[in-house]
LOTORLUM-998544 format. One record per residue (C-alpha): x, y, z; chain. Coordinates in Angstrom, 3 decimals, m for minus. Layout:
          X          Y          Z   chain
          X          Y          Z       A
...
//
This chain:
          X          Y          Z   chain
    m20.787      0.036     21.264       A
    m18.555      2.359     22.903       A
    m16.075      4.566     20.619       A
    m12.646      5.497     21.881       A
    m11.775      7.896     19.458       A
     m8.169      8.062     18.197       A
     m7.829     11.873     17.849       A
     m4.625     12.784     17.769       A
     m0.787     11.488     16.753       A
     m0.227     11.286     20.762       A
     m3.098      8.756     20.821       A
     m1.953      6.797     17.546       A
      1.502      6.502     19.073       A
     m0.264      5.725     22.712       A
     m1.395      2.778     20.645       A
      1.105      1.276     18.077       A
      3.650      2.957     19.469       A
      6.553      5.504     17.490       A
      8.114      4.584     14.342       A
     10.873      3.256     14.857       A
     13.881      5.271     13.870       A
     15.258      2.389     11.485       A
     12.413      2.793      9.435       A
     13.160      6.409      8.093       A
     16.270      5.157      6.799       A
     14.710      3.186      4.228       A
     13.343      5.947      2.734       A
     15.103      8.017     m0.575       A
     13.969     10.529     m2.350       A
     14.858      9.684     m5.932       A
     14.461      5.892     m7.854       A
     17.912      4.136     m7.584       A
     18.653      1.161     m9.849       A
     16.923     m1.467     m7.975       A
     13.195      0.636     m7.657       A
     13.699      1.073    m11.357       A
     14.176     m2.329    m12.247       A
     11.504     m3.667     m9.827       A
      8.880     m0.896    m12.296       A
     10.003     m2.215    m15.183       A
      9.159     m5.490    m13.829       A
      5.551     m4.690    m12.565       A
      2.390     m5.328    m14.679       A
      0.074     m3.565    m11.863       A
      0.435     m0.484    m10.003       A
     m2.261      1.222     m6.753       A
     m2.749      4.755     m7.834       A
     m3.985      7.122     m5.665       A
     m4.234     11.470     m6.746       A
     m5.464     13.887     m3.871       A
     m6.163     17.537     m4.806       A
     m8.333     20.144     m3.594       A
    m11.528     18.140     m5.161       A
    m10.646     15.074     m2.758       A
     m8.915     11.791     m3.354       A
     m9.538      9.164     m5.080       A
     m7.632      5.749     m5.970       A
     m7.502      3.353     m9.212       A
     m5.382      0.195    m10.696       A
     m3.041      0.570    m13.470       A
     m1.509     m2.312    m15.715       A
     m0.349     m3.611    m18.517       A
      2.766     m5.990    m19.714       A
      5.498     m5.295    m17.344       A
      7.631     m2.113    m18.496       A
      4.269     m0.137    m19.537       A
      5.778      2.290    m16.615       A
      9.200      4.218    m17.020       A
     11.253      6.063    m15.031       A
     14.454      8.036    m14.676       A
     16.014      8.893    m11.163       A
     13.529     12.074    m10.562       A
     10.151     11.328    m12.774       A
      8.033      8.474    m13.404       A
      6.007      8.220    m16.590       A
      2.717      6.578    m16.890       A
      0.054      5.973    m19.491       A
     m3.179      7.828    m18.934       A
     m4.804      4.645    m20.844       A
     m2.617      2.657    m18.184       A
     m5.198      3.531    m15.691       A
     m9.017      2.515    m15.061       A
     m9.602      6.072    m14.321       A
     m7.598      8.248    m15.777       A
     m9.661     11.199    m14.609       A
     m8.408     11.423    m11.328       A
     m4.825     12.374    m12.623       A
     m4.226     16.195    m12.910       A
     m1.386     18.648    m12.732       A
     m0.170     19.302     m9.210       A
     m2.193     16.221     m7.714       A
     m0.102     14.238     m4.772       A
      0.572     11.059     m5.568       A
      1.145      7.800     m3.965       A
      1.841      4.476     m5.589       A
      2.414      1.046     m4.997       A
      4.182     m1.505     m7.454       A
      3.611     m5.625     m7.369       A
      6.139     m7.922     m8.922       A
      4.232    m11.405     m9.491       A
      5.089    m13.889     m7.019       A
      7.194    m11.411     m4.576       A
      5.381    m10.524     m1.551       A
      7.334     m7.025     m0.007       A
      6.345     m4.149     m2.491       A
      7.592     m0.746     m3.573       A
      5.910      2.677     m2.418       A
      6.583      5.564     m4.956       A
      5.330      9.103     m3.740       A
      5.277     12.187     m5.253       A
      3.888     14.932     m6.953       A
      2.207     15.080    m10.958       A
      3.877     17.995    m12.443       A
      1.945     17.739    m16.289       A
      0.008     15.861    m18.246       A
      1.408     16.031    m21.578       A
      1.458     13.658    m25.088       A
     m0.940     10.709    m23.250       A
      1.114     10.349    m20.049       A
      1.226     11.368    m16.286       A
      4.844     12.726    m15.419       A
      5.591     12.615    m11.225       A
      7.909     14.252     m9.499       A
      9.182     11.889     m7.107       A
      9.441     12.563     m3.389       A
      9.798      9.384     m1.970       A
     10.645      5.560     m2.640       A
     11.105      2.965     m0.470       A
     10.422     m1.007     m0.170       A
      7.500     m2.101      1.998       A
      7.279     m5.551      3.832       A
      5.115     m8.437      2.397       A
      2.626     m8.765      5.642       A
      0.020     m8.073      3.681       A
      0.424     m9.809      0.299       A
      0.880    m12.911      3.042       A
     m1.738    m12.683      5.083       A
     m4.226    m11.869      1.753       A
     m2.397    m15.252      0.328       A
     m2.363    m12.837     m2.671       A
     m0.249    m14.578     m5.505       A
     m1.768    m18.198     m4.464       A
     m4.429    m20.123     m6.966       A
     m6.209    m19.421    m10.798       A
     m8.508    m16.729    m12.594       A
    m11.697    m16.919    m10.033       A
    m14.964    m15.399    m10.189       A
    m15.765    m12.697     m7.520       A
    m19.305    m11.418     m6.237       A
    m21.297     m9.557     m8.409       A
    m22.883     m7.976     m5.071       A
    m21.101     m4.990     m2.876       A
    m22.073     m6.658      0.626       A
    m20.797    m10.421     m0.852       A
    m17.157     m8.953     m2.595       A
    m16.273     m7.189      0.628       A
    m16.656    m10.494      2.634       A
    m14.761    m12.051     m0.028       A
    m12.098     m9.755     m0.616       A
     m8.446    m10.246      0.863       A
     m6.738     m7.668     m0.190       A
     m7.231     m3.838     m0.421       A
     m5.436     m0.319     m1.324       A
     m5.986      2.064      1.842       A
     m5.645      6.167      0.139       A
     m5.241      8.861      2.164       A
     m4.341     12.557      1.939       A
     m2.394     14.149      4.502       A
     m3.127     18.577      5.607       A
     m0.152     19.053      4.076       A
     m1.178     17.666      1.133       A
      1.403     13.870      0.429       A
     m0.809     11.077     m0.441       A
     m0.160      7.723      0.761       A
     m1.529      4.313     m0.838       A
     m0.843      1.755      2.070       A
     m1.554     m2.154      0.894       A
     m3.833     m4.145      3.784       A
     m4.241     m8.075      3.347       A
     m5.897    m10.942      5.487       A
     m8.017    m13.895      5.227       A
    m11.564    m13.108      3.316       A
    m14.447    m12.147      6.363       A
    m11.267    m10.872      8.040       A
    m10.243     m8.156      5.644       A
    m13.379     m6.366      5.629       A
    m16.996     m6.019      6.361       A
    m19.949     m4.150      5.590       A
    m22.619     m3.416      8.510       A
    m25.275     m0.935      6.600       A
    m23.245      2.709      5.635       A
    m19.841      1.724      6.880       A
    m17.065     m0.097      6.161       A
    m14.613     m1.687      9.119       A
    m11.281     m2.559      8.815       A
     m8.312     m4.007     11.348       A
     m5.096     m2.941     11.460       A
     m2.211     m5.395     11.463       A
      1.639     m5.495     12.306       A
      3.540     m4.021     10.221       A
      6.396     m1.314      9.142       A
      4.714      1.198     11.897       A
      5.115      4.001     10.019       A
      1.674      4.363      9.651       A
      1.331      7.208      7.584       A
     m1.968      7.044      6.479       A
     m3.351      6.725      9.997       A
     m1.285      9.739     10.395       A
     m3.128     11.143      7.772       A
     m6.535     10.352      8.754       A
     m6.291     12.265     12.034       A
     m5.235     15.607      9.954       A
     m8.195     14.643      7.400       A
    m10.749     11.775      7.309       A
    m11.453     11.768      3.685       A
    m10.024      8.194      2.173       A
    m10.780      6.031     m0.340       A
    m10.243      2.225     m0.683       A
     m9.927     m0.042     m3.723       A
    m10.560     m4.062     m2.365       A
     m9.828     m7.062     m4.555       A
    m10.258    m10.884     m4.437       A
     m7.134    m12.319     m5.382       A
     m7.774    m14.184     m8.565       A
    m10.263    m12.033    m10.046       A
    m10.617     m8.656    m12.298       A
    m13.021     m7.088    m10.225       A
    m12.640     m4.549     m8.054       A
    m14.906     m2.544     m5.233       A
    m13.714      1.075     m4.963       A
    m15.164      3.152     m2.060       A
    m15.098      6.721     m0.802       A
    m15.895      8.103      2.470       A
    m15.059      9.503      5.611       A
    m12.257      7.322      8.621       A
    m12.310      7.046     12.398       A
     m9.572      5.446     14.216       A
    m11.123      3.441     17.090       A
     m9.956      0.592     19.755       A
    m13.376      0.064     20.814       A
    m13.157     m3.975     22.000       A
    m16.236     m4.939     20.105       A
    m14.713     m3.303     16.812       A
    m11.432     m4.641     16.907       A
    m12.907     m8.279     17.799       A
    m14.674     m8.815     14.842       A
    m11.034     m9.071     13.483       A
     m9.559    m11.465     15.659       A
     m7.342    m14.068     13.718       A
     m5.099    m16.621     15.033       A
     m6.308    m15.796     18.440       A
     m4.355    m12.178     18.196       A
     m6.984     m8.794     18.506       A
     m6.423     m5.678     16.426       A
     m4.749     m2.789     17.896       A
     m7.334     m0.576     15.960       A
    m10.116     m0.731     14.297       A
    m11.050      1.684     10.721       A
    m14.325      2.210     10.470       A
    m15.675      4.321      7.016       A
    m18.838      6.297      6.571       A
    m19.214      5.275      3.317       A
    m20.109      7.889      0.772       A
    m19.901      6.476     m2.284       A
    m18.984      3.190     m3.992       A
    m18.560      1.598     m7.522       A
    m18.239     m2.412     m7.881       A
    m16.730     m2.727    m11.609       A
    m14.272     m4.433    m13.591       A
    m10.857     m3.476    m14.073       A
     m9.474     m3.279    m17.323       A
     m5.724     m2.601    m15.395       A
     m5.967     m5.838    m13.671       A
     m7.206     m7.763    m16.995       A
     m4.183     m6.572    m19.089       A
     m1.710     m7.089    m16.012       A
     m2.467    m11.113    m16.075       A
     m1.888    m11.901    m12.329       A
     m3.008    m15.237    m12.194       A
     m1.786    m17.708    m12.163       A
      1.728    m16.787    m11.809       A
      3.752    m18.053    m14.230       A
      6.434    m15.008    m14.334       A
      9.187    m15.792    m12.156       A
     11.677    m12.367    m11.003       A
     15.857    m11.987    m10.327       A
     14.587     m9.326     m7.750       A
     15.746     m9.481     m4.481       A
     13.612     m7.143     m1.916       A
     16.548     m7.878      0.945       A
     19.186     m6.181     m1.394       A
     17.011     m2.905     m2.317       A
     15.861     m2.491      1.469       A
     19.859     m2.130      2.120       A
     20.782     m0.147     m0.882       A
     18.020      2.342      0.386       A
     19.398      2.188      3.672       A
     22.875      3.458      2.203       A
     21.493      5.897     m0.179       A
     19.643      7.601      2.518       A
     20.898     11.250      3.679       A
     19.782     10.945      7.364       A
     23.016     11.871      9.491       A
     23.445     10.836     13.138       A
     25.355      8.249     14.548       A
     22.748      5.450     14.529       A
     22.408      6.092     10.762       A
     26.000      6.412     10.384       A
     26.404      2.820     12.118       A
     23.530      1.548     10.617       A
     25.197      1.928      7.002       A
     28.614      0.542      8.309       A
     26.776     m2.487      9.609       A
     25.261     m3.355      6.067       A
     28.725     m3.305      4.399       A
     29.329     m6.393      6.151       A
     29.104     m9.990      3.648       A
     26.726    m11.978      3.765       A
     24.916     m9.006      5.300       A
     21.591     m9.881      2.277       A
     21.386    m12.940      3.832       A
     21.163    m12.090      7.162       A
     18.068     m9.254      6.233       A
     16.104    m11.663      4.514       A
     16.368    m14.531      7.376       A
     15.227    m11.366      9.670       A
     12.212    m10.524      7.471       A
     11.326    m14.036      6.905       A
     11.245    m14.318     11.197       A
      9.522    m11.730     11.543       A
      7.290    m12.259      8.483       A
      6.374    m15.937     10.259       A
      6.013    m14.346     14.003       A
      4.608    m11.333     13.429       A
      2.063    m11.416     11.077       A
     m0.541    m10.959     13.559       A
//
């Protein structure tokens, strides 16, 4: 197999292309309203803490509401989290909230400032909404309680959905949700781990991240089950042909493959995702992802013209509508 190496942001972008301008605008650096009703909504959160010893990832849940917030700080049960260990003071911290039955999700980022009285208190840095390509493609929300693998090599050819962690030089974590079919998601050849990557918002920040540092770590679920395979080890960006075809689906080939030289692993149970009661959904949610990705658009600071115009565009009625017929086109002819 020949590698081509992706080794620096001129080759990601040579690749997937730049992010789009219209993607920093959905980006605000505080929790309006809407993220703070779509947390107290969420029984299940991606955690991932980077620090100076590494990174490392883990689930937290519980009944919807067991994580609060105010505009500038989240705050999060220590016993919230499988392992709690991995939160300290002054870790970066990325996050990722599910609502049951909604498929776009919400990214919080930030920074832990204490532990104090049983809780994790974050600074926040970022928040924005994140397209549901991947909760789609994983069919994540669909069918019962199942029962996953009991071996590593098995669950990662059965697994559909995973939590991608990185840690950028300049020290912002980023917890970036992946999703397709089960053999398609994942597989295991020996020491390393391969992944695709798929459409989506093109910000990729955690690709961004693996060029300045390959350290990573990846939590992978079944959809259905309380099991989860977390793994730790070292990324390279490739778009070798004979990587990225293992990953063909619907006919459409990978822009890049992720391959991991696995360094450690654990396949476990999660308490997080035992309290959070996925499945089946029953919970239904007043949410509506359309209407916070255009209150984040007007809450954000960029200046400019196309922001400015961007904005005035959204004031428009019926302008909700319009978004979500977008995302749903795009969702059905661009998924791969």
């Amino acid at each position: 197999m020949t590698i081509d190496m992706i080794e620096t942001i001129a080759d990601l972008e040579g690749v997937v292309g730049k992010t789009p301008p219209p993607m920093h605008l959905k980006v605000i650096h505080h929790l309006d309203q809407g993220a703070l009703r779509w947390i107290a909504q969420s029984p299940l959160m991606f955690a991932t803490f980077g620090s100076s010893a590494g990174i490392g990832v883990t689930l937290g849940g519980d009944v919807p509401g067991f994580v609060s917030g105010t505009t500038h700080e989240l705050r999060i049960p220590l016993d919230a989290f499988d392992d709690p260990r991995l939160a300290v003071a002054e870790a970066a911290f990325g996050s990722l909230f599910l609502v049951p039955g909604i498929g776009e999700t919400l990214r919080v980022n930030g920074r832990v400032k204490a532990i104090e009285s049983g809780h994790v208190h974050v600074a926040i840095e970022e928040c924005y909404g994140h397209c549901a390509k991947a909760l789609i493609r994983s069919d994540f929300w669909n069918g019962g309680p199942v029962e996953a693998p009991e071996i590593l090599g098995d669950f990662v050819a059965a697994c559909r959905f995973m939590g991608l962690a990185t840690n950028g030089s300049e020290g912002r974590a980023d917890l970036s949700p992946k999703g397709d079919p089960a053999g398609c998601m994942a597989q295991l050849d020996g020491d390393h781990l391969w992944f695709a990557d798929r459409p989506g918002n093109r910000r990729v920040d955690s690709f961004r991240n693996l060029i300045e540092q390959r350290n990573m770590a990846l939590i992978l679920l079944v959809p259905g089950s309380t099991s989860v395979a977390v793994l730790r080890g070292r990324a390279t960006l490739t778009t070798d042909e004979a990587a990225r075809k293992r990953f063909v689906v619907k006919d459409k080939l990978p822009l890049l493959a992720i391959g991991v030289e696995v360094e450690g692993t654990a396949l476990q149970s999660s308490a997080a995702l035992s309290r959070a009661r996925l499945w089946p959904v029953h919970a239904t949610s007043d949410i509506d992802p359309a209407k916070l990705f255009i209150e984040h658009i007007k809450l954000n600071k960029v200046g400019g013209i196309g922001a400015v115009l961007a904005r005035a565009s959204l004031s428009v009625p019926g302008m909700t509508g319009l978004v979500k017929k977008g995302l749903d086109k795009d969702y059905r002819d661009n998924l791969y």
